[in-house]
C-alpha positions in Angstrom: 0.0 0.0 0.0 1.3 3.5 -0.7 2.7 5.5 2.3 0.9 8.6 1.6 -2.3 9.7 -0.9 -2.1 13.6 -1.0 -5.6 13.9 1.2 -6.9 16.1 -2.2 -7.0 13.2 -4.2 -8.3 11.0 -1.6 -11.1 13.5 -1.1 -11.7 13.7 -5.0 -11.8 9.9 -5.4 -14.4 9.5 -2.4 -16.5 12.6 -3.9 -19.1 11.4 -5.9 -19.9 8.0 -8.3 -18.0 8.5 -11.1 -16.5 6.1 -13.8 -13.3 4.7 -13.2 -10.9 3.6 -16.4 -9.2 0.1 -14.9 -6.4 -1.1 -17.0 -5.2 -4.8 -16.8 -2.5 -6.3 -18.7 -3.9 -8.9 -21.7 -1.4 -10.8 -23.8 1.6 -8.1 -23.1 -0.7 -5.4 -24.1 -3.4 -2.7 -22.3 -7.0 -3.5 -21.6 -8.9 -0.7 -20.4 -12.4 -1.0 -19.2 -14.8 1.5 -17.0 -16.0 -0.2 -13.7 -17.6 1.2 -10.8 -15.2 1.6 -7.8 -15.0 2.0 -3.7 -11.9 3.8 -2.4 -10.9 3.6 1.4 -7.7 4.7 3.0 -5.1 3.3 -0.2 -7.3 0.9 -1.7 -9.4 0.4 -4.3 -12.3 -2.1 -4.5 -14.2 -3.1 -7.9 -16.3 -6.2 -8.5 -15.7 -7.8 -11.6 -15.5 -10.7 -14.2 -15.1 -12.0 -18.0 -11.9 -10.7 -19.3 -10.6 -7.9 -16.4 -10.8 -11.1 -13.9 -9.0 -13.1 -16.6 -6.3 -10.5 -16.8 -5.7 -9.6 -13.3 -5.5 -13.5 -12.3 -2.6 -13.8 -14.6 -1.1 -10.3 -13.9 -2.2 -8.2 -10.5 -0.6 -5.0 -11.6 -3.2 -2.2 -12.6 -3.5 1.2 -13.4 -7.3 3.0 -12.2 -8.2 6.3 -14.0 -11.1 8.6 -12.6 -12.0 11.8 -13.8 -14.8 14.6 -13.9 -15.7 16.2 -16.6 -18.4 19.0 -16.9 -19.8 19.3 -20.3 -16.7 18.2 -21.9 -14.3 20.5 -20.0 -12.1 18.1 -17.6 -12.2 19.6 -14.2 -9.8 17.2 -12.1 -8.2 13.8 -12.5 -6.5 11.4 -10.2 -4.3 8.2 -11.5 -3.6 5.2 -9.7 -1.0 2.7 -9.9 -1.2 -0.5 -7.5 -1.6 -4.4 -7.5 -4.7 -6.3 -7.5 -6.0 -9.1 -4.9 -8.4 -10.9 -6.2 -10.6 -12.1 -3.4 -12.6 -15.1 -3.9 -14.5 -15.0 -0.4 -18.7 -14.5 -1.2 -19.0 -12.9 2.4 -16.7 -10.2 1.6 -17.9 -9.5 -2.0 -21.1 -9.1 -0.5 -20.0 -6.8 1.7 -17.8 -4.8 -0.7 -20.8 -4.8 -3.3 -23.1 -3.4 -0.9 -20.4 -0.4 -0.3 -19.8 0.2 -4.0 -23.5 -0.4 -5.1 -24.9 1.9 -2.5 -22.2 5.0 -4.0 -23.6 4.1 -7.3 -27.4 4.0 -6.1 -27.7 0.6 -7.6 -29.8 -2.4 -6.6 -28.3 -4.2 -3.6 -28.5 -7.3 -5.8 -27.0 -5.9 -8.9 -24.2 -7.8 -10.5 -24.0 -11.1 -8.3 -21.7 -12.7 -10.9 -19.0 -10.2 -10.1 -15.6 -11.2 -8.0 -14.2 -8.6 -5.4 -10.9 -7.4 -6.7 -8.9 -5.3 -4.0 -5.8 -3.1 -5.7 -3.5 -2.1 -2.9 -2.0 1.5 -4.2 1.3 1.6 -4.6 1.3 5.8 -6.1 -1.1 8.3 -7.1 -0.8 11.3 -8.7 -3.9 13.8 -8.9 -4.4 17.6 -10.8 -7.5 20.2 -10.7 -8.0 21.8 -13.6 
């Protein structure tokens, strides 16, 4: 986990549900999808499946994306860098669902396929526009 997340960037990241951009690793090269997302004092928490699962069992390293746009005029972003746990415990998925659905205003019961993916940051780096 990283020492230190500048408190700004934590504070933007726990503002409001955007998208997040994950990045896996897939046959050498990028793979960038948009997932919803749960950050809590250095680490990220996504539930996931099909091809990111696929990707992050093979290769845990990660880059997460967020940023807010307001009619096509970026206002801040904040980049993550950090390795992926991929937690196959139903108890804690549940849990971890609950947290991410609720920021999202999504159905408790949305997405029960998903698998809890954890990504311990390892930097961040963060601007306002």
């Amino acid at each position: 986990m990283v020492e230190v997340i500048d408190p700004e960037a934590e504070r933007l990241l726990r503002s409001e549900p955007l998208m997040a951009h994950l990045a896996t690793c897939r046959d050498g090269r990028p793979h960038v999808a948009p997932v919803w997302y749960h950050y809590e004092e250095g680490t990220v928490e996504v539930t996931t499946t099909g091809r990111k699962l696929a990707n992050l069992r093979a290769n845990p390293r990660v880059a997460l994306s967020v940023q807010k746009d307001v009619e096509g005029t970026a206002e801040w972003m904040v980049t993550l860098l950090g390795t992926a746990t991929v937690v196959d415990d139903d108890e804690e998925r549940d849990a971890a669902a609950a947290r991410i659905n609720e920021k999202y205003g999504a159905d408790e019961s949305a997405f029960p396929e998903n698998v809890l993916v954890r990504i311990d940051v390892g930097s961040a780096s963060h601007r306002v526009y």
